[in-house]
PLY file of the C-alpha trace (Angstrom):
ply
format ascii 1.0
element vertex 65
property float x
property float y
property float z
element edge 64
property int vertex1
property int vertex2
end_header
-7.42 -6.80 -0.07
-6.27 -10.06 -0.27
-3.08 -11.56 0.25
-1.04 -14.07 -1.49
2.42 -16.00 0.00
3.36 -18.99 -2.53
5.76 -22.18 -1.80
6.39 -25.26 -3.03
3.62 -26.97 -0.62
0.28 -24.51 -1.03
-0.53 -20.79 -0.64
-0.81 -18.80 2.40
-3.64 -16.45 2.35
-4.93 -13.49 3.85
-8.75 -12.56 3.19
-10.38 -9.95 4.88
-7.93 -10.12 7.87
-8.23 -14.24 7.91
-5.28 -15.98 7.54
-5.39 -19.51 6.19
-3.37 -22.08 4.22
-4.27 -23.65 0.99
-2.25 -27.08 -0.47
-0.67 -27.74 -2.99
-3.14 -30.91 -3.30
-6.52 -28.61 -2.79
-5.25 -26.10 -5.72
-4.54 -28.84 -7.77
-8.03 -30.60 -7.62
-9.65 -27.11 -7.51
-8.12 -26.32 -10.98
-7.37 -29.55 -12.69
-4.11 -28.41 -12.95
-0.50 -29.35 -12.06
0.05 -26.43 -9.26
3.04 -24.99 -11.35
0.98 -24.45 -13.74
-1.98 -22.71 -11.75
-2.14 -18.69 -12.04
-2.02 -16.38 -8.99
-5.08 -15.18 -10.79
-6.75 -18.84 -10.74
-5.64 -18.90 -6.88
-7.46 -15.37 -6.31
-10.65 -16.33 -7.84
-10.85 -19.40 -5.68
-10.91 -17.58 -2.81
-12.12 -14.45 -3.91
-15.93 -14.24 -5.67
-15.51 -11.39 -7.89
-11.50 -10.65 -7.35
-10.23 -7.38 -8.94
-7.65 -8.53 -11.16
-4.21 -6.41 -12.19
-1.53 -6.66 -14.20
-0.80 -10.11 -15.99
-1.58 -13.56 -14.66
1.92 -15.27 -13.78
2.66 -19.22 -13.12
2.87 -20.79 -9.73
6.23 -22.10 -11.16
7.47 -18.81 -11.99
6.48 -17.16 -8.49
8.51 -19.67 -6.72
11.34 -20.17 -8.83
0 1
1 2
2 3
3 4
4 5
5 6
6 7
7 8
8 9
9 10
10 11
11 12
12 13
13 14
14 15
15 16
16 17
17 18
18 19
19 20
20 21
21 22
22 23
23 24
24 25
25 26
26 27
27 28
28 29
29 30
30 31
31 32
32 33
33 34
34 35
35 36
36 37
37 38
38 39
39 40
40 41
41 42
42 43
43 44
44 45
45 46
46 47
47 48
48 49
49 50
50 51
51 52
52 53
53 54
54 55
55 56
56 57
57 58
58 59
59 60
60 61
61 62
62 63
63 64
């Protein structure tokens, strides 16, 4: 299972027991996207090959806010 902590700076993320950070920058040039804008969903699959997806996508912006 992974894990997903947002702020206003990056992600922090736990994958198979591996904690790591993830900018705000690296999200943004991974997606193309202002980072409010990016999906917990978009985040997942960027770390995740094949993530199992559930329930409905929600907004950076809307996480943190």
């Amino acid at each position: 299972m992974t894990t997903l902590s947002f702020d206003d700076e990056g992600v922090d993320v736990v994958y198979e027991g591996t904690e790591f950070r993830m900018s705000k920058d690296l999200i943004e040039e991974a997606t193309r996207k202002s980072y409010y804008d990016v999906t917990d969903h978009e985040v997942l699959r960027l770390v995740e090959k094949n993530p199992t997806l559930g329930g409905q996508a929600r907004r950076i912006g809307d996480i943190i806010r």
